[in-house]
Kinemage of the C-alpha trace (Angstrom):
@kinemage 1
@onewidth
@group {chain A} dominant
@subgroup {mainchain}
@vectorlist {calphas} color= white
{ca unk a 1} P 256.500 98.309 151.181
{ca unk a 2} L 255.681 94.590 149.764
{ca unk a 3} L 258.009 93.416 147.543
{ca unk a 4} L 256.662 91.043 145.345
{ca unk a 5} L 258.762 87.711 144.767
{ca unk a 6} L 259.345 86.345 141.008
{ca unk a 7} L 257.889 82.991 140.620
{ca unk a 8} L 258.635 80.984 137.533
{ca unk a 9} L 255.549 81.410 135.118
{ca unk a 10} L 254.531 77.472 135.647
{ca unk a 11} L 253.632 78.592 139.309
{ca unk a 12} L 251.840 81.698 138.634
{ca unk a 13} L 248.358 81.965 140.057
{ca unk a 14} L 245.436 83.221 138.222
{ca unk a 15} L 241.691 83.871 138.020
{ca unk a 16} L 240.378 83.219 133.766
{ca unk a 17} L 236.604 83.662 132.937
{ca unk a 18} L 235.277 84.454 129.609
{ca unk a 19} L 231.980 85.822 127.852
{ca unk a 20} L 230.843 85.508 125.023
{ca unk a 21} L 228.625 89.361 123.583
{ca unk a 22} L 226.246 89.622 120.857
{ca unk a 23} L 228.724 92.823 119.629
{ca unk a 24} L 231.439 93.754 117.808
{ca unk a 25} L 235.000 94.013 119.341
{ca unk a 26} L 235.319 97.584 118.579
{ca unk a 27} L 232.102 98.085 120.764
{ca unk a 28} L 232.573 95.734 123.964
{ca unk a 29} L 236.286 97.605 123.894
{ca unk a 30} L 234.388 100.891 123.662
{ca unk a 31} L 231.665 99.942 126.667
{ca unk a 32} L 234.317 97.876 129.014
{ca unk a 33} L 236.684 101.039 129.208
{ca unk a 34} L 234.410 104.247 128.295
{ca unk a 35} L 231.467 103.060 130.053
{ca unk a 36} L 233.046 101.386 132.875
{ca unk a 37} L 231.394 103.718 135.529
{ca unk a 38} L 227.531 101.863 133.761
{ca unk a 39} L 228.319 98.430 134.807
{ca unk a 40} L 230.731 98.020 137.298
{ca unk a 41} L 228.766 97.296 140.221
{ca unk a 42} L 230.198 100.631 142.342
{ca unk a 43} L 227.698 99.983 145.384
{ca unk a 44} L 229.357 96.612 146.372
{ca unk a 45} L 232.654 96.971 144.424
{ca unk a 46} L 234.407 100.319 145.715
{ca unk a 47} L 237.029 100.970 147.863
{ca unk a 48} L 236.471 104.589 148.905
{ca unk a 49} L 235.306 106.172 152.017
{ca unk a 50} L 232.306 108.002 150.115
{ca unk a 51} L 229.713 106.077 147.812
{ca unk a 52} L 231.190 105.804 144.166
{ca unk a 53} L 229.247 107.077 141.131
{ca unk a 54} L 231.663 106.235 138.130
{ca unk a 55} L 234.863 104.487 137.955
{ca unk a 56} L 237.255 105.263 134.785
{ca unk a 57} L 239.694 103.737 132.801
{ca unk a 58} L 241.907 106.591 131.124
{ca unk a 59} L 242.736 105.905 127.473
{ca unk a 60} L 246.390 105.559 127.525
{ca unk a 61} L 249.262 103.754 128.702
{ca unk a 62} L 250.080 104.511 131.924
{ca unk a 63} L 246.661 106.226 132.421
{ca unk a 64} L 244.654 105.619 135.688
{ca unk a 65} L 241.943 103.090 136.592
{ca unk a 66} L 240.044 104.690 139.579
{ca unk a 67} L 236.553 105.157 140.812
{ca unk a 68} L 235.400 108.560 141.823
{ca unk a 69} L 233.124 109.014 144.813
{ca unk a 70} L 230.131 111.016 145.100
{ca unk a 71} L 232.296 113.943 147.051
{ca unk a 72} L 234.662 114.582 143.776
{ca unk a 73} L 237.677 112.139 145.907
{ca unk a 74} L 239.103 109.706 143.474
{ca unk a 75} L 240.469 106.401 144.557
{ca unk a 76} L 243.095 104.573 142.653
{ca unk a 77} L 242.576 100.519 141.617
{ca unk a 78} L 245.467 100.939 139.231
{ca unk a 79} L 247.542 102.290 135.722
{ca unk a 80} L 246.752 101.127 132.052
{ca unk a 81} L 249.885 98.880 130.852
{ca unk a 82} L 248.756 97.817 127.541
{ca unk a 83} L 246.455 99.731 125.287
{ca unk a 84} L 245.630 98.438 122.215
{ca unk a 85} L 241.869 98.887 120.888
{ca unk a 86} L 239.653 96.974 120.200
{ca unk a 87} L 242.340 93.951 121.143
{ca unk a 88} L 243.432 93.953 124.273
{ca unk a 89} L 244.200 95.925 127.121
{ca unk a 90} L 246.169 95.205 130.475
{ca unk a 91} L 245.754 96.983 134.058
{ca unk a 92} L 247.850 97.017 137.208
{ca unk a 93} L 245.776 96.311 139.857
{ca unk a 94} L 247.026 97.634 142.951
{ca unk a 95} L 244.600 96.518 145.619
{ca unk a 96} L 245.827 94.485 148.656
{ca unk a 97} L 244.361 92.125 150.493
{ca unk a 98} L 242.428 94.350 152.006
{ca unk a 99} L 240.279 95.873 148.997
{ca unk a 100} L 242.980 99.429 150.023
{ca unk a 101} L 245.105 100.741 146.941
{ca unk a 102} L 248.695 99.598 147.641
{ca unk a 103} L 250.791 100.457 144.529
{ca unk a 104} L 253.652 97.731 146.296
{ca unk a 105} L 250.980 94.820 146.010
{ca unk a 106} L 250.365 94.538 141.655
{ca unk a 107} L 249.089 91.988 139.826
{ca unk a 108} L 247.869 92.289 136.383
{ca unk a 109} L 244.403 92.240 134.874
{ca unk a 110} L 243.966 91.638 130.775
{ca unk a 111} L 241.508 91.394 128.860
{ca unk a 112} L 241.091 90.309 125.040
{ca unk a 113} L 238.187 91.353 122.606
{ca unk a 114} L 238.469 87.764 119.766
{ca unk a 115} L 236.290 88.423 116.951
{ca unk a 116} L 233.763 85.300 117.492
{ca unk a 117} L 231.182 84.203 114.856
{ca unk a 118} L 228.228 86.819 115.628
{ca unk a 119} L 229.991 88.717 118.054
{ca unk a 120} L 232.846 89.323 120.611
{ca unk a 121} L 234.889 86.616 122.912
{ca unk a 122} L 235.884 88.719 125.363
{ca unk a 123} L 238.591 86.475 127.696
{ca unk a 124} L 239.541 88.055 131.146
{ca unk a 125} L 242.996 86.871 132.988
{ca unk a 126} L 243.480 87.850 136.787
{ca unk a 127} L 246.748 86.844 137.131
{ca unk a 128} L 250.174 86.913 139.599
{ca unk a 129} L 247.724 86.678 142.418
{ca unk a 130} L 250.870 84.473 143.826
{ca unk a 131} L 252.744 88.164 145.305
{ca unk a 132} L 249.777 87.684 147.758
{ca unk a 133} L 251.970 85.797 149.522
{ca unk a 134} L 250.139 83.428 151.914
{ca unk a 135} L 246.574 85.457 150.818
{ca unk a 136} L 246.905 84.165 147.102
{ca unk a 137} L 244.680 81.456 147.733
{ca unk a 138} L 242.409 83.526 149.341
{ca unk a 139} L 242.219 86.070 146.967
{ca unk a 140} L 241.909 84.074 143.770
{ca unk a 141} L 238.614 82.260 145.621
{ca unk a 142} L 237.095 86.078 146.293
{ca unk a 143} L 238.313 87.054 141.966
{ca unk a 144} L 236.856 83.580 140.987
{ca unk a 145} L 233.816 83.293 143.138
{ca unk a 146} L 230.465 84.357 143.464
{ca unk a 147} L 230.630 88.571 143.311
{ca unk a 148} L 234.159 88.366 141.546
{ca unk a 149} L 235.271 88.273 137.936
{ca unk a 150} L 232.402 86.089 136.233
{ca unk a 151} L 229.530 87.625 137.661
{ca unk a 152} L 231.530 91.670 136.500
{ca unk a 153} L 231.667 90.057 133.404
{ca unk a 154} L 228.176 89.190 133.089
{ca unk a 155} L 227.505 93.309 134.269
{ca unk a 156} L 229.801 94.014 131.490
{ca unk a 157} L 228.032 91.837 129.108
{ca unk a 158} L 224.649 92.377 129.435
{ca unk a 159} L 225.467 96.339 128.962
{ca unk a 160} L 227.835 95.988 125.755
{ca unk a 161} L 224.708 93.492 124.204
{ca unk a 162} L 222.478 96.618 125.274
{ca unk a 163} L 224.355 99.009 123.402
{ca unk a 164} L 224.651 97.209 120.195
């Protein structure tokens, strides 16, 4: 099993985008974790052997994050740390460098909902990418880049605007 190294916080690694959504917080919390299954883009982002038709976010601390596959099979991404509608919530994700649920490889995924003039400010932080190991680098260009973080955002987005 990987056992992550501490690093002092001044070396941690980390993926930050942000979006701005013509909503409320209470709603973009509501559509990033009850409708996550609507806008996460399961055909290129899933990690089972079967396509995926929803992936879920269980309402709870220590609840699952997982996609479940058009067979009934559910594959794990990771467990809800923080839970604290419409504010903020935190996920373990426990994929290695290999897209494969490893629940030795975790890094941490938050996300804020800021009240912001007409709407929401919803601020995503990828972050400890550094227990990678020699792959951090490599793995904060794929959660940075084109097909990572920004462009889920802009799925989420567009969705939580849609259901305002």
């Amino acid at each position: 099993m990987n056992q992550p190294i501490p690093v002092p916080q001044s070396q941690s690694l980390l993926v930050s985008k942000s979006i701005h959504v013509a909503t409320t917080p209470e709603r973009a919390f509501r559509v990033f974790t009850e409708q996550l299954g609507t806008w996460w883009p399961l055909v290129s982002h899933h990690i089972g052997q079967v396509a995926a038709v929803t992936a879920v976010v269980e309402p709870f601390a220590g609840g699952r994050w997982f996609e479940r596959g058009v067979d009934g099979t559910e594959c794990l991404w990771g467990h809800v740390k923080v839970w604290q509608p419409p504010g903020r919530l935190v996920l373990s994700w426990e994929l290695n460098c290999q897209w494969a649920y490893d629940p030795g490889q975790q890094t941490e995924v938050e996300v804020r909902f800021i009240p912001e003039g007409d709407g929401t400010r919803v601020e995503l932080e990828h972050r400890l990418l550094e227990r990678y190991g020699d792959k951090a680098e490599q793995m904060a260009a794929a959660l940075g880049g084109e097909g990572g973080w920004g462009n889920i955002l802009a799925l989420f987005g567009r969705t939580a605007e849609a259901a305002a």
